[in-house]
C-alpha positions as CSV (number, residue, x, y, z in Angstrom):
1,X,-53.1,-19.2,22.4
2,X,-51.1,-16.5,20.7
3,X,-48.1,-14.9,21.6
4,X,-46.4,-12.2,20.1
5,X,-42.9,-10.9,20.4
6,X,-42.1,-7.4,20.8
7,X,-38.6,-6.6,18.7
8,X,-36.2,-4.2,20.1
9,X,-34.9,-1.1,18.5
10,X,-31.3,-1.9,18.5
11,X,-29.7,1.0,17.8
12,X,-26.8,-0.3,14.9
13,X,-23.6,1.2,14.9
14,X,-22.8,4.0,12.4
15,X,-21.0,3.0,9.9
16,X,-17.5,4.9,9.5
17,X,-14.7,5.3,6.3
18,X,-12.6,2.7,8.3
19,X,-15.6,0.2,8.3
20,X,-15.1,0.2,4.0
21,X,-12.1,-1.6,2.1
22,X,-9.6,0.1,0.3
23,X,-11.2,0.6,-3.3
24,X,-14.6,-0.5,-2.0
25,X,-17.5,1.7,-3.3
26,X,-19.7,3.6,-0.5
27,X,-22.1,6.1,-0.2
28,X,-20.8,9.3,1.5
29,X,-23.2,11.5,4.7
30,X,-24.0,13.8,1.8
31,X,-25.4,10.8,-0.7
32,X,-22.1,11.4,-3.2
33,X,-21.0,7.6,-4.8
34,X,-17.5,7.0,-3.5
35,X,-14.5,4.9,-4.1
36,X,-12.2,4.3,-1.0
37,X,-8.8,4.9,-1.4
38,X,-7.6,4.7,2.5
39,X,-8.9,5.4,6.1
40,X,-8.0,8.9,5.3
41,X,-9.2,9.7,1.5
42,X,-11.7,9.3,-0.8
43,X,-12.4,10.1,-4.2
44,X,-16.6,10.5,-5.3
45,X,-17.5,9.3,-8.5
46,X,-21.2,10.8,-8.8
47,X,-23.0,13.7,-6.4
48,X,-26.1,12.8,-4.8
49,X,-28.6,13.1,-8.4
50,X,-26.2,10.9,-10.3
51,X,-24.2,13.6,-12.0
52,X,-20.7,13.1,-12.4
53,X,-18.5,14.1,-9.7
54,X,-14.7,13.9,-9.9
55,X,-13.5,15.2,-5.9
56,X,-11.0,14.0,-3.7
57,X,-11.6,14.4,0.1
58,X,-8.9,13.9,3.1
59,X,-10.9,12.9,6.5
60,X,-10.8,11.0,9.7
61,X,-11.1,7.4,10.1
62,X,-14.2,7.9,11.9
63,X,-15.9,10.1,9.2
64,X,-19.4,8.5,9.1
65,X,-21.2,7.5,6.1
66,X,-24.5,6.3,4.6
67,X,-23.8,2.9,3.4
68,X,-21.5,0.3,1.8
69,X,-21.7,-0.5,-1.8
70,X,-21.4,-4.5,-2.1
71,X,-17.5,-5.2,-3.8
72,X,-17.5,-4.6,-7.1
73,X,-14.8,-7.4,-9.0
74,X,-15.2,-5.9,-12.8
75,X,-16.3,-3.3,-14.1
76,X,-17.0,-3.9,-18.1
77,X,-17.0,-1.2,-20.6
């Protein structure tokens, strides 16, 4: 005998600005590499290709993003 599950489609919960650390990298709703400086601003480092990108950005605590960059503890030069 055989039986096979059916998986749900949980729906996961967007993630939002306040969901990153302060000074945590993320990837911005338009695909821009960001740093977190607080629930309310942002800086991005590169645009959505890679190319450089110095912007800083005010927003809402709930101003949805893509995804969160695992925390970065050095960054060697």
């Amino acid at each position: 005998m055989k039986i096979i599950f059916e998986k749900q489609n949980k729906k996961e919960k967007q993630l939002t600005i306040a969901d990153v650390e302060d000074n945590q990298f993320f990837v911005c709703s338009d695909g821009y590499l960001c740093q977190k400086a607080n629930d309310c601003f942002y800086n991005t480092i590169t645009d959505d290709n890679g190319l450089l990108s110095c912007e800083s950005f005010d927003c809402n605590p709930d101003y949805e993003i893509k995804r969160i960059l695992p925390r970065v503890t050095k960054i060697e030069f």
